[in-house]
PDB file with SEQRES, HELIX, SHEET and CRYST1 records, atoms N, CA, C and O in Angstrom:
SEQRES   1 A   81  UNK UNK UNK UNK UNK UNK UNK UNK UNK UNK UNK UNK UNK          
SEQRES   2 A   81  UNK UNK UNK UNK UNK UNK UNK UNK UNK UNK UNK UNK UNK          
SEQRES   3 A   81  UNK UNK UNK UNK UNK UNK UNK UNK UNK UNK UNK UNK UNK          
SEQRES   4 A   81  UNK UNK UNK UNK UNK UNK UNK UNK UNK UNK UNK UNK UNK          
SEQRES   5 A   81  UNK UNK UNK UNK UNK UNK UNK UNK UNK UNK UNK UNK UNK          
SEQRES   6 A   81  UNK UNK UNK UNK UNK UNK UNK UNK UNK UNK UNK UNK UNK          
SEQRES   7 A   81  UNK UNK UNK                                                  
HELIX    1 AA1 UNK A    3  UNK A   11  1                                   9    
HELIX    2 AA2 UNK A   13  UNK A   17  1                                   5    
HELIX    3 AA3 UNK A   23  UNK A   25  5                                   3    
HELIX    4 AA4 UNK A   32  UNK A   36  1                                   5    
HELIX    5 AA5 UNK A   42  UNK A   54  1                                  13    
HELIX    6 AA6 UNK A   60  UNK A   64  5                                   5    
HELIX    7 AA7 UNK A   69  UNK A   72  1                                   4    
HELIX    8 AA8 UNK A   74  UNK A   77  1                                   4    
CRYST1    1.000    1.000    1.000  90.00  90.00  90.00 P 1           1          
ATOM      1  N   UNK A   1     -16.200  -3.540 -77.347  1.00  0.00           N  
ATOM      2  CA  UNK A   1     -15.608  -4.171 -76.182  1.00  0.00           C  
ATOM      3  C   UNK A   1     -14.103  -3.869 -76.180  1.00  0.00           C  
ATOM      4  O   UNK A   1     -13.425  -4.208 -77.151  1.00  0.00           O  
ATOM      5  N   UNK A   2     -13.625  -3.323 -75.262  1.00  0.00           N  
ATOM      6  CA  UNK A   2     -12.168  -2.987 -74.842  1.00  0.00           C  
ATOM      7  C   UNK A   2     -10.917  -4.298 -74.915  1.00  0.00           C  
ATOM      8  O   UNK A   2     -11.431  -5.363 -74.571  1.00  0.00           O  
ATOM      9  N   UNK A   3     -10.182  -4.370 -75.095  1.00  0.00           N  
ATOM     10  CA  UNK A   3      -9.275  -5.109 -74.902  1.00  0.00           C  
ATOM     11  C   UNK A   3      -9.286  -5.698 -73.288  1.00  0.00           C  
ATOM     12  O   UNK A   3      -9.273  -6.928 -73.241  1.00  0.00           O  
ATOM     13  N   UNK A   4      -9.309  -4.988 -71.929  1.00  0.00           N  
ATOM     14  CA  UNK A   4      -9.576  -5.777 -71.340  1.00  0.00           C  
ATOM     15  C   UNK A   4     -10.651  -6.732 -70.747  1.00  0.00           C  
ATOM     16  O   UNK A   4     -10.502  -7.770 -70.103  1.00  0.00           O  
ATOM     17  N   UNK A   5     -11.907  -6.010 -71.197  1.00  0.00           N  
ATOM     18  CA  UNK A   5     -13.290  -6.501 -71.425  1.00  0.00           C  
ATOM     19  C   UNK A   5     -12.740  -7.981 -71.795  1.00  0.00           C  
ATOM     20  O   UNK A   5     -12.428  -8.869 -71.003  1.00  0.00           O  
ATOM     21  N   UNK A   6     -12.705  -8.008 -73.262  1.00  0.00           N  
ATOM     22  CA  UNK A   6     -12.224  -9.124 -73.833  1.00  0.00           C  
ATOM     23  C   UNK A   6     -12.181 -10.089 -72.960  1.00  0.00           C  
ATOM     24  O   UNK A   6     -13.032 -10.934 -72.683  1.00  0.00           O  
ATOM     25  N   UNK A   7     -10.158  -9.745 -72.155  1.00  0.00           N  
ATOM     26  CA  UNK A   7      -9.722 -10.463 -71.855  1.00  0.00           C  
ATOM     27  C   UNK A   7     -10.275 -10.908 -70.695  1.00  0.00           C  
ATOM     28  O   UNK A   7     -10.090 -12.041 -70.250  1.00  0.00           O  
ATOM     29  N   UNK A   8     -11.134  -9.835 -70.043  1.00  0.00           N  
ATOM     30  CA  UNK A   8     -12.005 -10.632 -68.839  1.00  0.00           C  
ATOM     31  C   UNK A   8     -12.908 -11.922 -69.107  1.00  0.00           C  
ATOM     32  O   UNK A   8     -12.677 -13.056 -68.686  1.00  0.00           O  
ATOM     33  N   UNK A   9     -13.745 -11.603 -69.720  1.00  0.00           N  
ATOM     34  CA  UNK A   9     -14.827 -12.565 -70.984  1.00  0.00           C  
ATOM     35  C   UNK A   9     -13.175 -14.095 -70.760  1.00  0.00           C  
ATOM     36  O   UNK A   9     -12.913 -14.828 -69.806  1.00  0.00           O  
ATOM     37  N   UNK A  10     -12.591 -13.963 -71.939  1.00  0.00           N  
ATOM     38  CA  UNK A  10     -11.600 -15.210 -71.765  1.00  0.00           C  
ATOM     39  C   UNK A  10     -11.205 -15.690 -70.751  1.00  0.00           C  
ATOM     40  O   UNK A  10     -10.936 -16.891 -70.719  1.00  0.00           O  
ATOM     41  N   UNK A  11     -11.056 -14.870 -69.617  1.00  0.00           N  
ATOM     42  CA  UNK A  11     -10.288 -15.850 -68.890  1.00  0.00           C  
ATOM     43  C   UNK A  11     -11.794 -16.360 -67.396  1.00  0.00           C  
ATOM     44  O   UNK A  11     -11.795 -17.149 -66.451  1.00  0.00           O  
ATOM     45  N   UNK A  12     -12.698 -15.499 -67.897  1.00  0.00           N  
ATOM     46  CA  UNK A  12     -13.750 -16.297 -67.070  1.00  0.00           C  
ATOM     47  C   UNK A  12     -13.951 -17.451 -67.689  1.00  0.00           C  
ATOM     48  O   UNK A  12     -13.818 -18.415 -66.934  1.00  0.00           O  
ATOM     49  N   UNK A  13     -14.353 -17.833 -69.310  1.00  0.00           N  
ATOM     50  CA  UNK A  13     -14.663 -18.671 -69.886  1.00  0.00           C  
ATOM     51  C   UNK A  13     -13.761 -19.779 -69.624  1.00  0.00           C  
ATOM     52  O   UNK A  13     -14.153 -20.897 -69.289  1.00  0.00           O  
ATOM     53  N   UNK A  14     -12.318 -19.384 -69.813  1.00  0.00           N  
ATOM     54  CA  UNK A  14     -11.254 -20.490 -69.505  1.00  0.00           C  
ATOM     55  C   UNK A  14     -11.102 -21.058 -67.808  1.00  0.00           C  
ATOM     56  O   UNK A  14     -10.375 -21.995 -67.478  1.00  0.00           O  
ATOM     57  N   UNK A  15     -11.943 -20.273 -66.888  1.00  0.00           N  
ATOM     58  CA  UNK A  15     -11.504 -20.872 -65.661  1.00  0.00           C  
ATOM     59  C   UNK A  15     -12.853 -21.755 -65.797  1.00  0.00           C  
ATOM     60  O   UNK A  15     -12.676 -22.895 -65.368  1.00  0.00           O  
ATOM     61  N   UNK A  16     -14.421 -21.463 -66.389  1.00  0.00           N  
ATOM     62  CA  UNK A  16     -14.866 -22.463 -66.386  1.00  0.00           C  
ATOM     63  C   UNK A  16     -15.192 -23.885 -67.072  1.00  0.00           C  
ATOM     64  O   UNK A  16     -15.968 -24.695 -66.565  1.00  0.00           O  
ATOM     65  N   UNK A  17     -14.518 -24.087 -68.264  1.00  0.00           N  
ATOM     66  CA  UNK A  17     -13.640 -24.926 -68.726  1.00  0.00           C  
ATOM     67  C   UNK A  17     -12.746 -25.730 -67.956  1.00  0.00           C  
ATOM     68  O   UNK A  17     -12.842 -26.954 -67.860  1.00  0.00           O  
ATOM     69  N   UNK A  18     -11.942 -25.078 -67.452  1.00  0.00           N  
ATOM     70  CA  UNK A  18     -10.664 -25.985 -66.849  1.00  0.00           C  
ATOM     71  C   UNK A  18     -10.574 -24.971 -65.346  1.00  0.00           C  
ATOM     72  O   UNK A  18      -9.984 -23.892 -65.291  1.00  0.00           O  
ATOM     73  N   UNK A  19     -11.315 -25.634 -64.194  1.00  0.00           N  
ATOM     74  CA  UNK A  19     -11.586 -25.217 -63.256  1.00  0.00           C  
ATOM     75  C   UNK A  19     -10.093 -24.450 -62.414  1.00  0.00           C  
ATOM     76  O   UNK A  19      -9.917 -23.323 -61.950  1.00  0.00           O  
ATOM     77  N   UNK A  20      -9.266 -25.589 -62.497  1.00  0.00           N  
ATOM     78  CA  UNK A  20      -8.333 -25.646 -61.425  1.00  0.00           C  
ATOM     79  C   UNK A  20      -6.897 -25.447 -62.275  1.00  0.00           C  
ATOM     80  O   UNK A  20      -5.861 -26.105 -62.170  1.00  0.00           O  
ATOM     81  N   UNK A  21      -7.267 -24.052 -63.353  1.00  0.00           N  
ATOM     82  CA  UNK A  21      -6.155 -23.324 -63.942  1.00  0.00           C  
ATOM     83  C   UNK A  21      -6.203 -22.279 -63.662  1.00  0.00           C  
ATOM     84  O   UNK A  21      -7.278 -22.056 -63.107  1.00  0.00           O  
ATOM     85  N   UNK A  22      -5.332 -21.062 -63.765  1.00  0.00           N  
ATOM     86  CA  UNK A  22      -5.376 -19.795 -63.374  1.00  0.00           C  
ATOM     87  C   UNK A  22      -5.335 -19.021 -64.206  1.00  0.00           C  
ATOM     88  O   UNK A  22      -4.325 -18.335 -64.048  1.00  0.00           O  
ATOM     89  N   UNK A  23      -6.119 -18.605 -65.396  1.00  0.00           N  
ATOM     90  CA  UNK A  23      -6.211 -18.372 -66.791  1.00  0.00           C  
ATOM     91  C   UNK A  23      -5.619 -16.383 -66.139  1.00  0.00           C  
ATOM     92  O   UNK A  23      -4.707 -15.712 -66.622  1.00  0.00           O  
ATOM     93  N   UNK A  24      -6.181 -16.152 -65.439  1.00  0.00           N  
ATOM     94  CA  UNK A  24      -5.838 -14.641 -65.645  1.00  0.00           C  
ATOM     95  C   UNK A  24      -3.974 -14.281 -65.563  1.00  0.00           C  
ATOM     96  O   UNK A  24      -3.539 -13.131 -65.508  1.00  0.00           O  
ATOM     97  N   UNK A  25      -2.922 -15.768 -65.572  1.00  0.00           N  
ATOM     98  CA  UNK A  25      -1.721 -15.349 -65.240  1.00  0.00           C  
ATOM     99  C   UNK A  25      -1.240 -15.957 -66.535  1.00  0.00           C  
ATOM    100  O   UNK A  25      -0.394 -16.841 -66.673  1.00  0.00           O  
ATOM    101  N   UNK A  26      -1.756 -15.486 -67.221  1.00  0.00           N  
ATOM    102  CA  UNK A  26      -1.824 -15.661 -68.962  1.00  0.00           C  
ATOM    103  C   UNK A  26      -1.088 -14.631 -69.132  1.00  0.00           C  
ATOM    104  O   UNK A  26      -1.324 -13.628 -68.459  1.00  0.00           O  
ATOM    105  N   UNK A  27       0.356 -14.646 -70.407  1.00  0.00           N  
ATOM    106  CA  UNK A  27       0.962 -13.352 -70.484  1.00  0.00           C  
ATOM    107  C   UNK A  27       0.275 -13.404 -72.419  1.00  0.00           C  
ATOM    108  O   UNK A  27      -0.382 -14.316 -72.921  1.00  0.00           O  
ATOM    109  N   UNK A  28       0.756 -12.057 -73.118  1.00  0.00           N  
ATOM    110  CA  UNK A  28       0.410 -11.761 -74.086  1.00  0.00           C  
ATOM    111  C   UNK A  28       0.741 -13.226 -75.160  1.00  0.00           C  
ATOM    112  O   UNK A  28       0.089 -13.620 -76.127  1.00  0.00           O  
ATOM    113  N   UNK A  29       1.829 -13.719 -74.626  1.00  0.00           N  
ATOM    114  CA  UNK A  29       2.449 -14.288 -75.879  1.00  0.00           C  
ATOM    115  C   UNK A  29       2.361 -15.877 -75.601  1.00  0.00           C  
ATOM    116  O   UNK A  29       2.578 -16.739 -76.453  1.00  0.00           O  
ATOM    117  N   UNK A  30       1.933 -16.156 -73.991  1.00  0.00           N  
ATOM    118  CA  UNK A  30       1.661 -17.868 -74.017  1.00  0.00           C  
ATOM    119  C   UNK A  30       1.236 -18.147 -74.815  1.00  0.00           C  
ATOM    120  O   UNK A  30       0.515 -17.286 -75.320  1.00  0.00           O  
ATOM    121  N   UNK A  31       1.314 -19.359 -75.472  1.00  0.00           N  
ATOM    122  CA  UNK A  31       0.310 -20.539 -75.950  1.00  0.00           C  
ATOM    123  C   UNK A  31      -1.022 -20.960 -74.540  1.00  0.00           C  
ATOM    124  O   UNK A  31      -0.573 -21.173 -73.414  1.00  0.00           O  
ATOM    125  N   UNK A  32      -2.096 -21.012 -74.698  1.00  0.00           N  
ATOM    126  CA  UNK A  32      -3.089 -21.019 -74.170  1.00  0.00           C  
ATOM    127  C   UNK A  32      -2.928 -22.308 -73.415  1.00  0.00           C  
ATOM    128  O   UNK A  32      -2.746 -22.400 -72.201  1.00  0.00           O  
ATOM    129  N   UNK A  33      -3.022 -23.370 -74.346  1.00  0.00           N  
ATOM    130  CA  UNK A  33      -3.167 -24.205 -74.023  1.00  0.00           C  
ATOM    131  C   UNK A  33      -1.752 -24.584 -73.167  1.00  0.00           C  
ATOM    132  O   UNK A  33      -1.612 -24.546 -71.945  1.00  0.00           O  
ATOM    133  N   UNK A  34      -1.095 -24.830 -73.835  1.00  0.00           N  
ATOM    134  CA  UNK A  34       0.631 -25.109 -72.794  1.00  0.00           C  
ATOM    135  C   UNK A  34       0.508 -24.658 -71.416  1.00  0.00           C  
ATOM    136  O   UNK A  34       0.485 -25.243 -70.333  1.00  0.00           O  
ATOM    137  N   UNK A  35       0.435 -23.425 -71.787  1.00  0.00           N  
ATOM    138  CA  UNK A  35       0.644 -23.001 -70.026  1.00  0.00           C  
ATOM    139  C   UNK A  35      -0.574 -23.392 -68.993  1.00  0.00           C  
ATOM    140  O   UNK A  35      -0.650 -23.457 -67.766  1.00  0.00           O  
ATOM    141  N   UNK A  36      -1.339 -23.585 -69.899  1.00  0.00           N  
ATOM    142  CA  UNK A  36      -2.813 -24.095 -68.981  1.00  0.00           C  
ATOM    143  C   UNK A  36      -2.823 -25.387 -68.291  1.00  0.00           C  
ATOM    144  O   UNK A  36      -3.239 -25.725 -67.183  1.00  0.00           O  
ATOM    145  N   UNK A  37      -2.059 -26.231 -69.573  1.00  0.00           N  
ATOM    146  CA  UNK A  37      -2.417 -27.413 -69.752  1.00  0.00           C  
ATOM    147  C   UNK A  37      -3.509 -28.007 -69.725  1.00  0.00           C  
ATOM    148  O   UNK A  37      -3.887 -28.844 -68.905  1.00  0.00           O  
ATOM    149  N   UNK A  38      -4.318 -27.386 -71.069  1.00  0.00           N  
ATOM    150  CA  UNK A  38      -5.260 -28.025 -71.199  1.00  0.00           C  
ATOM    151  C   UNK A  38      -5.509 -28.764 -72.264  1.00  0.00           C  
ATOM    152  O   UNK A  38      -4.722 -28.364 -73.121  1.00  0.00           O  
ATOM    153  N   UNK A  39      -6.314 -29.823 -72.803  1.00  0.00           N  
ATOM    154  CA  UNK A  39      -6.089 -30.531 -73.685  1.00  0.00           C  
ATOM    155  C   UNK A  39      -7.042 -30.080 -74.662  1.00  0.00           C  
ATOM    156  O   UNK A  39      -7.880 -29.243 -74.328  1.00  0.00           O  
ATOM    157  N   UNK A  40      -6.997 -30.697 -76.241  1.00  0.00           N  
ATOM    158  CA  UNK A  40      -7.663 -30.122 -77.318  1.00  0.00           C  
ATOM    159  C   UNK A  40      -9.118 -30.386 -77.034  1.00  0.00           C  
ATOM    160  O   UNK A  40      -9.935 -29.882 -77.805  1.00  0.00           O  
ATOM    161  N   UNK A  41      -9.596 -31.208 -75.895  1.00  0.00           N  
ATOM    162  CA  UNK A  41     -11.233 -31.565 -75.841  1.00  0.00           C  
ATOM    163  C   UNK A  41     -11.568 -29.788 -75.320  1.00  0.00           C  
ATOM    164  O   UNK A  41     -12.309 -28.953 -75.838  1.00  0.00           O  
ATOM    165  N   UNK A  42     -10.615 -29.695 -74.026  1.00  0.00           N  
ATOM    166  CA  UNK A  42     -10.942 -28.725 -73.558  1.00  0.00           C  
ATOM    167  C   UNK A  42     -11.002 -26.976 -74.390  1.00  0.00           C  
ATOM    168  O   UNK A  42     -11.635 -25.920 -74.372  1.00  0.00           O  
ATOM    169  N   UNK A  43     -10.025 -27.557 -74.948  1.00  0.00           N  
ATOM    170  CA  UNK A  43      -9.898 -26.066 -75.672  1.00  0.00           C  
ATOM    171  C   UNK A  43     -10.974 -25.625 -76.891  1.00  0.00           C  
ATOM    172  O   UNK A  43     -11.224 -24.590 -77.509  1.00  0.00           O  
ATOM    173  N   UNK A  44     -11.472 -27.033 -76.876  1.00  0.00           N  
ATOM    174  CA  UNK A  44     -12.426 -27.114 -78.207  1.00  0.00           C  
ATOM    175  C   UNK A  44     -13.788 -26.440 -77.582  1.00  0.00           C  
ATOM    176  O   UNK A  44     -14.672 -25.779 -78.128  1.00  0.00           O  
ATOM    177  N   UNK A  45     -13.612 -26.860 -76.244  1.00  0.00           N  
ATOM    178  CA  UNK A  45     -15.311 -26.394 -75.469  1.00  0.00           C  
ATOM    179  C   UNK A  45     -14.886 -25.191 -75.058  1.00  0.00           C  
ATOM    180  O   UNK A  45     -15.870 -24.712 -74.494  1.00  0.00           O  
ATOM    181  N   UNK A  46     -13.510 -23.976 -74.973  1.00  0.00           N  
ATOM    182  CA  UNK A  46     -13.521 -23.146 -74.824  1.00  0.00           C  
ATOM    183  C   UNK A  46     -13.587 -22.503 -75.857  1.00  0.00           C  
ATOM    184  O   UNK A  46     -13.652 -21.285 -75.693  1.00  0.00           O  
ATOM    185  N   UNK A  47     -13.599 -23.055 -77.391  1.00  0.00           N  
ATOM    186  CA  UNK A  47     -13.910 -21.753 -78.545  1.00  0.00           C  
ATOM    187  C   UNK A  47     -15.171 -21.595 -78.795  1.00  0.00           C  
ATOM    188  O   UNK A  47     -15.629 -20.525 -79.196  1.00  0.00           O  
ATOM    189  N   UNK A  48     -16.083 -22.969 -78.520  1.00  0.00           N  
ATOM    190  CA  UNK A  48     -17.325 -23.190 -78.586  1.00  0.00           C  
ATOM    191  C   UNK A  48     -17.967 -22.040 -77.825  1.00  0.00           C  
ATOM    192  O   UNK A  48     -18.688 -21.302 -78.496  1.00  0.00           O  
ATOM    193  N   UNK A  49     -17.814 -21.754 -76.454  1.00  0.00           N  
ATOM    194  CA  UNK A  49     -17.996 -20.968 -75.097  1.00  0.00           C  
ATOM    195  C   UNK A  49     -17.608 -19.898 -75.797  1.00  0.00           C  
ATOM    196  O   UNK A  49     -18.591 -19.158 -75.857  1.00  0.00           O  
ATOM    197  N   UNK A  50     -16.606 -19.367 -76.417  1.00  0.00           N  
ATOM    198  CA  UNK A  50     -16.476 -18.001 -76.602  1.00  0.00           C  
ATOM    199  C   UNK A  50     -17.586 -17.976 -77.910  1.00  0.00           C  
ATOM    200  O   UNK A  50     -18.409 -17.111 -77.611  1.00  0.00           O  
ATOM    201  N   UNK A  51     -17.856 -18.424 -78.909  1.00  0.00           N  
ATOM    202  CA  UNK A  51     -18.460 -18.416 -79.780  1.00  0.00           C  
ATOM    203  C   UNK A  51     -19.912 -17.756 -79.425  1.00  0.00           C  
ATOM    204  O   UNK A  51     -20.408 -16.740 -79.910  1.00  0.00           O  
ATOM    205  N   UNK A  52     -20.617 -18.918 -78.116  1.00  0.00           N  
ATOM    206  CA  UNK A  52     -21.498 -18.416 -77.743  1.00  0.00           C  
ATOM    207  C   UNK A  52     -22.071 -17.199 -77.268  1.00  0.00           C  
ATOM    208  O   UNK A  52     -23.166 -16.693 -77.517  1.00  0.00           O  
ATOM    209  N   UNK A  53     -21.054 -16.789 -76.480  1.00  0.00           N  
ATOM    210  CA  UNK A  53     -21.110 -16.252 -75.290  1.00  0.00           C  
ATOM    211  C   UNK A  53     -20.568 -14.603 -76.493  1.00  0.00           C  
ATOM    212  O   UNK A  53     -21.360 -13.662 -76.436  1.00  0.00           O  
ATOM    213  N   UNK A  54     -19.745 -14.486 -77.106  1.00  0.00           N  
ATOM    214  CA  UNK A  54     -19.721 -13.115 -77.749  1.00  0.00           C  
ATOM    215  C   UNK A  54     -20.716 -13.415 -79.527  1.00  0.00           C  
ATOM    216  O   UNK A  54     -21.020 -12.429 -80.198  1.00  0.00           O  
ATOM    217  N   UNK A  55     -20.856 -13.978 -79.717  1.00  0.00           N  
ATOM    218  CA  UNK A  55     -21.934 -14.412 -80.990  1.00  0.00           C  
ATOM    219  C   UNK A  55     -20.978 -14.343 -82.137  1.00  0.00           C  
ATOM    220  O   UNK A  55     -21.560 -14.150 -83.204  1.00  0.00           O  
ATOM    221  N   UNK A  56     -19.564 -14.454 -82.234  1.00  0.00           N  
ATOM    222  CA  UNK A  56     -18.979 -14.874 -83.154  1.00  0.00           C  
ATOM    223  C   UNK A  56     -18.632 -16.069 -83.710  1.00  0.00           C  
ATOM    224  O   UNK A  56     -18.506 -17.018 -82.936  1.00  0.00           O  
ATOM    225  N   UNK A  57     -18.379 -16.303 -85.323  1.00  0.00           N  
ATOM    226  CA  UNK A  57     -18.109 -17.535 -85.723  1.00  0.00           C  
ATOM    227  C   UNK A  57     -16.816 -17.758 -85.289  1.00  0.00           C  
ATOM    228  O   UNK A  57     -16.203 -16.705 -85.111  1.00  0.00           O  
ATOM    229  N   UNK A  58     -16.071 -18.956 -85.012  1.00  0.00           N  
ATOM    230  CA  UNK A  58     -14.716 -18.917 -85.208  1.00  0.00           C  
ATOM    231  C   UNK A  58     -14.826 -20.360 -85.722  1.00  0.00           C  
ATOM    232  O   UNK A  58     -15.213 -21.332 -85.072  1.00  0.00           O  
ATOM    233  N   UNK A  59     -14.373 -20.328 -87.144  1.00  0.00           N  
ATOM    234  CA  UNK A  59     -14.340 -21.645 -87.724  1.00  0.00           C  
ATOM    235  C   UNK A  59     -13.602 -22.533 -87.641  1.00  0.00           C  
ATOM    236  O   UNK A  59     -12.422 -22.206 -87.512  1.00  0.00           O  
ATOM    237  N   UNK A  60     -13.833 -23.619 -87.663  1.00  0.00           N  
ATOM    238  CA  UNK A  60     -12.322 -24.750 -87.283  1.00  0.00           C  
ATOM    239  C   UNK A  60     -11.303 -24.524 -87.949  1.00  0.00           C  
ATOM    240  O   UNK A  60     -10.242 -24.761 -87.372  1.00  0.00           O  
ATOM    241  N   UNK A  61     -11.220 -23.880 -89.689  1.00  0.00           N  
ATOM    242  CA  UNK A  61      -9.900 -23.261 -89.719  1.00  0.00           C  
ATOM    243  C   UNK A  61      -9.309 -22.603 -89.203  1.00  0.00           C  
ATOM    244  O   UNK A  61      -8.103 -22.848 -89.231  1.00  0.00           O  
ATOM    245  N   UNK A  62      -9.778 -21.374 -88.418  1.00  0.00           N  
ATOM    246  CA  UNK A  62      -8.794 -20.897 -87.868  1.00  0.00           C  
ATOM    247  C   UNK A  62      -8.320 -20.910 -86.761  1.00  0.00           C  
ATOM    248  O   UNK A  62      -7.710 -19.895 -86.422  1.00  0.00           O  
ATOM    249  N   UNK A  63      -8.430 -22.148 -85.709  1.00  0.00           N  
ATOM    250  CA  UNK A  63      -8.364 -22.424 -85.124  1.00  0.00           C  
ATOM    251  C   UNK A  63      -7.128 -22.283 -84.512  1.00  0.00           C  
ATOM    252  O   UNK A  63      -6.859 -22.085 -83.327  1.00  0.00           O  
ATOM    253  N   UNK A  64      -6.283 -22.434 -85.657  1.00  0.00           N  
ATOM    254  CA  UNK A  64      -4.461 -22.018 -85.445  1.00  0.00           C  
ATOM    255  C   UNK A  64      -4.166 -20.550 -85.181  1.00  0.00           C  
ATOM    256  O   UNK A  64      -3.051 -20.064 -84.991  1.00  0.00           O  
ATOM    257  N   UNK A  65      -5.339 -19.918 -85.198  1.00  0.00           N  
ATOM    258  CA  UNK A  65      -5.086 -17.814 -85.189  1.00  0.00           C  
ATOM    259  C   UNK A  65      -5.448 -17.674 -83.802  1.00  0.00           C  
ATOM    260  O   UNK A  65      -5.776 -16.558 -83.397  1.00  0.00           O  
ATOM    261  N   UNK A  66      -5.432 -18.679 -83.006  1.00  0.00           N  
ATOM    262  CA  UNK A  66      -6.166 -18.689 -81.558  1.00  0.00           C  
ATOM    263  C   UNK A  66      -5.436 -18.527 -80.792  1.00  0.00           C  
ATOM    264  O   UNK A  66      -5.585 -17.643 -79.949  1.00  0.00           O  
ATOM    265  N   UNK A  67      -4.056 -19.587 -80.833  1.00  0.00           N  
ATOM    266  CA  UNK A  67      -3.191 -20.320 -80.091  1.00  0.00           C  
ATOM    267  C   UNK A  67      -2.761 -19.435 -78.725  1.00  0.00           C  
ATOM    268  O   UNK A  67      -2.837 -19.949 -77.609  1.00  0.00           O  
ATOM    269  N   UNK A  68      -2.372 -18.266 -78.894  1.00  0.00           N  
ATOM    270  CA  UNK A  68      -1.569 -17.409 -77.888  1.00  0.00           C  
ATOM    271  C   UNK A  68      -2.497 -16.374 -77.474  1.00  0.00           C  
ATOM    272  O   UNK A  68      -3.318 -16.037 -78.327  1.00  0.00           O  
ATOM    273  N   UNK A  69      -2.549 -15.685 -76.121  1.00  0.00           N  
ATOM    274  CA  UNK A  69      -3.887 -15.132 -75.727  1.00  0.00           C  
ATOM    275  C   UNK A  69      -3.969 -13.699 -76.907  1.00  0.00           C  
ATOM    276  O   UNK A  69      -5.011 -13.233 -77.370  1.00  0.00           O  
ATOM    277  N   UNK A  70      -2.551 -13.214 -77.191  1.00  0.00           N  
ATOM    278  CA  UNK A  70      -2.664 -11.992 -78.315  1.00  0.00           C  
ATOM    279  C   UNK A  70      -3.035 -11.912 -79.359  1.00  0.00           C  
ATOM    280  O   UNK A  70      -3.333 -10.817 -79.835  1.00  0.00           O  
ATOM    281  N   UNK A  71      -3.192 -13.715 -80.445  1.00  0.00           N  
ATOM    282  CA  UNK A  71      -3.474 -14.030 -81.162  1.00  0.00           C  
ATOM    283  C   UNK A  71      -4.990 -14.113 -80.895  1.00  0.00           C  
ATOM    284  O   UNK A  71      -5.742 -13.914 -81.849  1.00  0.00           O  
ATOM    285  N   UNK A  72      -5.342 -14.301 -80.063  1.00  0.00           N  
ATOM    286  CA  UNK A  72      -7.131 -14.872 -79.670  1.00  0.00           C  
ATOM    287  C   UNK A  72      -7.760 -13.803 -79.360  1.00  0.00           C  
ATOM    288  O   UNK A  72      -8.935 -13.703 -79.715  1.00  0.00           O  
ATOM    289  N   UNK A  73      -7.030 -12.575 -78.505  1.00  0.00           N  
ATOM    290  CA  UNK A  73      -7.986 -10.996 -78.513  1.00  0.00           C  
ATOM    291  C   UNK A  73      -8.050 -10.134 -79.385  1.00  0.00           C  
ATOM    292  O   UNK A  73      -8.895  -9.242 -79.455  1.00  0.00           O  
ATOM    293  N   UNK A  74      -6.615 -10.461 -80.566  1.00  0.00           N  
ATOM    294  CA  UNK A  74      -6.605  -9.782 -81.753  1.00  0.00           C  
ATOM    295  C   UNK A  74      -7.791 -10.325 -82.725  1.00  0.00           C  
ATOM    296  O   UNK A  74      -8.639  -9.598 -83.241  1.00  0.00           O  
ATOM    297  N   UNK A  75      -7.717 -11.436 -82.847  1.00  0.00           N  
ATOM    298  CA  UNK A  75      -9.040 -12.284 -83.612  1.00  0.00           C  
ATOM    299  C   UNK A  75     -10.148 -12.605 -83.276  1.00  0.00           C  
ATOM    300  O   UNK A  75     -10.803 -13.535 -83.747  1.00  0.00           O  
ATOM    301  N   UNK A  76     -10.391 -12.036 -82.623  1.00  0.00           N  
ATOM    302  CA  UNK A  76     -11.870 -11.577 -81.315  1.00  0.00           C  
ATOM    303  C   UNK A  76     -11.844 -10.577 -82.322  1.00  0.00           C  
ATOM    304  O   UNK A  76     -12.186 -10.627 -83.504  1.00  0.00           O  
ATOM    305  N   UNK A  77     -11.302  -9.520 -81.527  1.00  0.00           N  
ATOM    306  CA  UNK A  77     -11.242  -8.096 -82.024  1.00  0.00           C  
ATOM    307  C   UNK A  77     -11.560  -8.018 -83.188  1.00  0.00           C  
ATOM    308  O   UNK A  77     -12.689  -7.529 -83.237  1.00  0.00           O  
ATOM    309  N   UNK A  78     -11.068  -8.299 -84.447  1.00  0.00           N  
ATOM    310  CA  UNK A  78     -11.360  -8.654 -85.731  1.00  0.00           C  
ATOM    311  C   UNK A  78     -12.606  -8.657 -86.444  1.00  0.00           C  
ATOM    312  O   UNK A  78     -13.103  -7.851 -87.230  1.00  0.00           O  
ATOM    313  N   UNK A  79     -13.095 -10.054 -85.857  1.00  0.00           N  
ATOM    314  CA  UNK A  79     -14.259 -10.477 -85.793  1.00  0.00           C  
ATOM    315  C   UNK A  79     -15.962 -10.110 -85.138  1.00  0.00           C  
ATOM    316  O   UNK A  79     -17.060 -10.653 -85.258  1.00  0.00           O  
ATOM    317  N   UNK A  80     -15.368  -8.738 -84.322  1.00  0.00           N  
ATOM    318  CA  UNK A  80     -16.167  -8.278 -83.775  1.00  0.00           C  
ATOM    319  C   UNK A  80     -16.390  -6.725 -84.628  1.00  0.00           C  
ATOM    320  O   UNK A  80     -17.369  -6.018 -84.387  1.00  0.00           O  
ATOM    321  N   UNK A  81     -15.625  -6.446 -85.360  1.00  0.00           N  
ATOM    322  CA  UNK A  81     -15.627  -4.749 -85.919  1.00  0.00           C  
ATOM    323  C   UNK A  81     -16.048  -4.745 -87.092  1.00  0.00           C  
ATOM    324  O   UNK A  81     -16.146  -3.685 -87.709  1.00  0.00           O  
TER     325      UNK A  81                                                      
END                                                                             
């Protein structure tokens, strides 16, 4: 899966999560959540959603390697090779 693949996958997942955000005006280096404003329930059902949806683990430790969208396609990426 390509880097923007990826980022397509994320930011569908994140608009259906948190309907009435605009996940695709996400730059490399936001914090996800901040600029979204979404809260940790939400963000929790969006790692869950990516988990599913690409069949990777992402364990509650690393939950902190997530935070920024470059941090979250790099550790996709990772996790997928």
């Amino acid at each position: 899966m390509t880097e923007a693949e990826l980022k397509t996958v994320i930011f569908q997942l994140l608009k259906q999560i948190a309907p009435d955000t605009e996940p695709s005006t996400l730059q490399s280096g936001d914090n996800i959540r901040d600029t979204l404003g979404i809260d940790s329930f939400d963000a929790l059902q969006f790692l869950v959603a990516l988990d599913e949806k690409l069949g990777i683990e992402i364990p509650e430790q690393d939950y902190g390697k997530t935070g920024t969208l470059e941090q979250l396609v790099a550790y996709v990426q990772s996790k997928m090779s």
